[in-house]
C-alpha positions in Angstrom: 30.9 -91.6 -7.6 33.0 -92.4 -10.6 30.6 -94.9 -12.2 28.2 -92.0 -11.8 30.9 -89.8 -13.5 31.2 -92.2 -16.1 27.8 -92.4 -17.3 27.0 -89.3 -17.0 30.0 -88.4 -19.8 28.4 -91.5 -21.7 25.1 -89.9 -22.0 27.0 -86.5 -22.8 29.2 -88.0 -25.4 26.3 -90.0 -27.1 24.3 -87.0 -27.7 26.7 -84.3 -28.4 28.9 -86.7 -30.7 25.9 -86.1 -33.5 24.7 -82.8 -32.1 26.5 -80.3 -34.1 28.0 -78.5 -30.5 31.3 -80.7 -30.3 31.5 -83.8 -27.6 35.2 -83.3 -27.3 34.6 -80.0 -26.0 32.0 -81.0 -23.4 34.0 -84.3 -22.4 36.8 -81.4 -21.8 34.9 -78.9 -19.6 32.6 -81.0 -17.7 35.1 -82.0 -15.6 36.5 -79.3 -15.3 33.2 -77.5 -14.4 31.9 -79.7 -11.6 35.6 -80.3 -10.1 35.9 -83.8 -11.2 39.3 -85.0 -9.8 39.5 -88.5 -11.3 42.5 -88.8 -13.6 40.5 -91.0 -15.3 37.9 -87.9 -15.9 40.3 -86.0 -17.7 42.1 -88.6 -19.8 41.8 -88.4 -23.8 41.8 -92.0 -24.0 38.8 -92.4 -21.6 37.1 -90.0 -23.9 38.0 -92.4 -26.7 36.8 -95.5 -25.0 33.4 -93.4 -24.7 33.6 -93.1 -28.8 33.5 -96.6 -29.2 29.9 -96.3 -27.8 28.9 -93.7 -30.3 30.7 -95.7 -33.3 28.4 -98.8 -32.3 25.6 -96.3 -32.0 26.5 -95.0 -35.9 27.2 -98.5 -37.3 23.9 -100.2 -35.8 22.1 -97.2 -37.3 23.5 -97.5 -40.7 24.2 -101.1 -41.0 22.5 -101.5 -44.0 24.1 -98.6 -45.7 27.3 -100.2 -44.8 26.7 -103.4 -45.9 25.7 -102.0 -49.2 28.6 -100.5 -49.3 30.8 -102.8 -48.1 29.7 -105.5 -51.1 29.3 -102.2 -53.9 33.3 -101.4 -53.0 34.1 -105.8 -53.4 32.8 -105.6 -56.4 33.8 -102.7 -57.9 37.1 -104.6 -57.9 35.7 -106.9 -60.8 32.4 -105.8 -62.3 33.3 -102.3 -64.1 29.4 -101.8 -64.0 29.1 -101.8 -60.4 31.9 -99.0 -59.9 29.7 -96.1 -60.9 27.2 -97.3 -58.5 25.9 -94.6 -55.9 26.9 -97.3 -52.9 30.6 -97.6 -54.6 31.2 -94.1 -55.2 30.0 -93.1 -51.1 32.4 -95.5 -49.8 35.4 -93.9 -52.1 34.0 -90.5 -50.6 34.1 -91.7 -47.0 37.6 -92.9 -47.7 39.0 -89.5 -49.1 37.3 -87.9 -46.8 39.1 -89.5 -43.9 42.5 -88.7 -45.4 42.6 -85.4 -44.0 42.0 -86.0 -40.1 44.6 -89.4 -40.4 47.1 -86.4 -41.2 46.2 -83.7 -39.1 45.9 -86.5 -36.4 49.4 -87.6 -36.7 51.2 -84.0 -37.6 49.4 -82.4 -34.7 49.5 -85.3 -31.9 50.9 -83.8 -29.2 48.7 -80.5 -29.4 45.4 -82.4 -29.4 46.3 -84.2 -26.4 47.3 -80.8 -24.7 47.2 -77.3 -25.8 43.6 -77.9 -27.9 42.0 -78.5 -24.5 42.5 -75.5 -23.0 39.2 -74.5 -21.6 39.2 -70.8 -22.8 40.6 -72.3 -26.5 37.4 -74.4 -26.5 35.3 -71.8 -25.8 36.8 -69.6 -28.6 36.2 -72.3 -31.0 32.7 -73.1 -29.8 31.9 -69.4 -30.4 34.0 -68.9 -34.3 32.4 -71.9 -35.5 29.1 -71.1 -34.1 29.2 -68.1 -35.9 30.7 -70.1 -39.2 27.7 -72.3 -38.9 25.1 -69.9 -39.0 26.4 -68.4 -42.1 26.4 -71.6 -44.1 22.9 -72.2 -42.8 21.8 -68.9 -43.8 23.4 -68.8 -47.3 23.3 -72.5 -48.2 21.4 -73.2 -51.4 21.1 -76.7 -50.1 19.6 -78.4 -53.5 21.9 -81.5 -53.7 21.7 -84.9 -52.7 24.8 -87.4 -51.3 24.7 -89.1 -54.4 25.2 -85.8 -56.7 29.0 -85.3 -54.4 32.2 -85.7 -56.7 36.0 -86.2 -55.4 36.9 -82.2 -54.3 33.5 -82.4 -52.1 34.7 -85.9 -50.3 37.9 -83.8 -50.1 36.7 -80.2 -48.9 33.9 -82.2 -46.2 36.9 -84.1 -45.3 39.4 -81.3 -44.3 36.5 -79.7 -42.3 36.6 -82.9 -40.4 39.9 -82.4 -39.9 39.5 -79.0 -38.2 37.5 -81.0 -35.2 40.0 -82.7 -33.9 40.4 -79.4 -32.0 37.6 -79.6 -29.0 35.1 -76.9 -29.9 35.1 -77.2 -33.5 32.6 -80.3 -34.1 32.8 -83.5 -36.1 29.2 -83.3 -37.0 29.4 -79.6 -36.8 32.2 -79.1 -39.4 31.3 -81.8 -41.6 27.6 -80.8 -41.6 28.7 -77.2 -42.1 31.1 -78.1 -45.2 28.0 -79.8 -46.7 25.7 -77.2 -46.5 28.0 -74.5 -48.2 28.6 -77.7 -51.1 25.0 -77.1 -51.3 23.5 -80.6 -49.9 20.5 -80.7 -48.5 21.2 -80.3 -44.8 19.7 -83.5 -43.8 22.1 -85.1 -46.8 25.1 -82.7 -45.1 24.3 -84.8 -41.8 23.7 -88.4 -43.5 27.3 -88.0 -44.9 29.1 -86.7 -41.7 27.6 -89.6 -39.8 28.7 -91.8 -42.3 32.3 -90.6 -42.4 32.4 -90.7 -38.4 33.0 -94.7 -38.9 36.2 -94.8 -40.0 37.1 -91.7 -38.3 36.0 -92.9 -34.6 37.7 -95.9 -35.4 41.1 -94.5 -36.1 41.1 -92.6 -33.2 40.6 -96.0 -31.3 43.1 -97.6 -32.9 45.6 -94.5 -32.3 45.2 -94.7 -28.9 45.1 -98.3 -28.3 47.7 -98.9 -26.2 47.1 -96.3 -24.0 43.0 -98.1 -23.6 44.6 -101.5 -23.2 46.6 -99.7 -20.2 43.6 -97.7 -18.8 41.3 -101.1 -19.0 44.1 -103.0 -17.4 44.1 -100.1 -14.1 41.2 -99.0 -14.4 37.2 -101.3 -13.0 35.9 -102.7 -16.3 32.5 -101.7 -14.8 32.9 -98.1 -15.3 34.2 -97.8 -19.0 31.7 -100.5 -20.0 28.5 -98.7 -18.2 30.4 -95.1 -19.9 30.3 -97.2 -23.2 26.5 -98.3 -23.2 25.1 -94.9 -22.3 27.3 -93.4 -25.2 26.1 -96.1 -27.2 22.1 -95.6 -26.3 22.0 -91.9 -26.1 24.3 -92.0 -29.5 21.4 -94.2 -31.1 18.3 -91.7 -30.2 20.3 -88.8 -31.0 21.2 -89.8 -34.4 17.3 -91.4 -35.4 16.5 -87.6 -33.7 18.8 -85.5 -35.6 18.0 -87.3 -39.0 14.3 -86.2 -38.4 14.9 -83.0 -36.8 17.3 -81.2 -39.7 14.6 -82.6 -42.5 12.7 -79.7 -41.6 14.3 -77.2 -39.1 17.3 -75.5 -39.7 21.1 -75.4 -37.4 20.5 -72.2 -35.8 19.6 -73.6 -32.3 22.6 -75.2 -32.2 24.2 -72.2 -33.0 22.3 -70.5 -29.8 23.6 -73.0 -27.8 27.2 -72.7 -29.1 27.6 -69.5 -28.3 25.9 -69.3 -24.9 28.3 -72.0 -23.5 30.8 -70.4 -25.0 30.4 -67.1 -23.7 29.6 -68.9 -20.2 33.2 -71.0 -20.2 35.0 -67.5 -21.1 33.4 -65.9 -18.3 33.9 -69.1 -15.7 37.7 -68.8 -17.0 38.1 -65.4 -16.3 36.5 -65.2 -12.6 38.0 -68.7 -11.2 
């Protein structure tokens, strides 16, 4: 039943990683929904180990955005001419832009791993945000491209990111959000918060390291690796879908949905 469990929350944490409708809030209440009683089900780090599968997902993707930028940011080091370059100046956005969640992350440890995952919290956030989406989609001007961003928008995308370390909020969600009322082109807003997911993703695997080494050490390597790989392959489609998807429709699906499942967890909360 658990390797079951497990890939089910892969598939789950692939797609809703990039869907803007928060993963860590459906990694939180699925359990929790269909009575799931394995520690492991409920763990934070197991939900990290099922990031890993969505960060392979983002950097197979992308790999030859982030090889470009990789060898643009060398560079810059040395050749002044390669520092205004559109590659150099997205990976020093990607870096300020991760500032923000590295500090929330460590000031606010303890809550994330406790209080924020309180199902009627998530549902409150899946609902305010919902609502906070809608407007941006409905107001954004949306006439700007990745390449047009400057330091405050790295900076302002960033801090959105930040909020989403609450489950309910939305990496994607925020970060596309933040975008759209900067004015980028809502496909753009959703290039850039895949893009800044990397290094994101990755510090929240290296944060909770330890406790992975310890949950791989008690736990069959056969459920977080078959967890991993359906992160991983649903994470893939969803992204090549979601690319495609917001060149031409807009967020307010998503917004739907938000607020159904939000209303829906309040209502399970109160009557259980």
């Amino acid at each position: 039943m658990i390797f079951l469990q497990a890939m089910v929350l892969g598939v789950v944490q692939g797609l809703t990683e990039f869907l803007p409708i928060s993963s860590s809030a459906h990694l939180t209440l699925i359990p929790e929904l269909f009575g799931w009683e394995a520690p492991l089900m409920h763990s934070l780090s197991f939900d990290v180990a099922l990031h890993s599968g969505t960060l392979l997902a983002v950097v197979i993707y992308f790999r030859k955005d982030i090889l470009k930028m990789c060898q643009a940011f060398v560079r810059s080091w040395w050749d002044q001419q390669i520092r205004q370059a559109p590659e150099t100046k997205l990976a020093w956005w990607i870096i300020i832009g991760t500032v923000p969640a590295v500090v929330a992350a460590l000031l606010f440890k303890s809550a994330i791993e406790t209080v924020f995952r309180a199902p009627l919290l998530v549902a409150i956030w899946l609902i305010v945000f919902g609502l906070v989406m809608a407007l941006a989609e409905k107001y954004s001007r949306q006439e700007r491209s990745i390449s047009e961003m400057r330091f405050w928008d790295a900076a302002f995308i960033g801090a959105a990111q930040a909020l989403a370390l609450m489950p309910g909020v939305s990496r994607s969600g925020s970060t596309i959000t933040a975008g759209l009322c900067l004015k980028l082109k809502r496909a753009q807003a959703a290039r850039f918060a895949f893009l800044l997911s990397i290094p994101a993703i990755l510090g929240a695997m290296v944060f909770q390291l330890k406790a992975l080494i310890g949950m791989a050490l008690e736990q069959s390597w056969g459920v977080l690796l078959l967890g991993t790989a359906a992160a991983a392959l649903s994470g893939y489609a969803c992204i090549k879908f979601l690319l495609a998807y917001l060149q031409k429709q807009t967020l307010y699906l998503f917004v739907i949905y938000r607020v159904i499942l939000g209303l829906v967890v309040i209502g399970w909360v109160i009557l259980k």
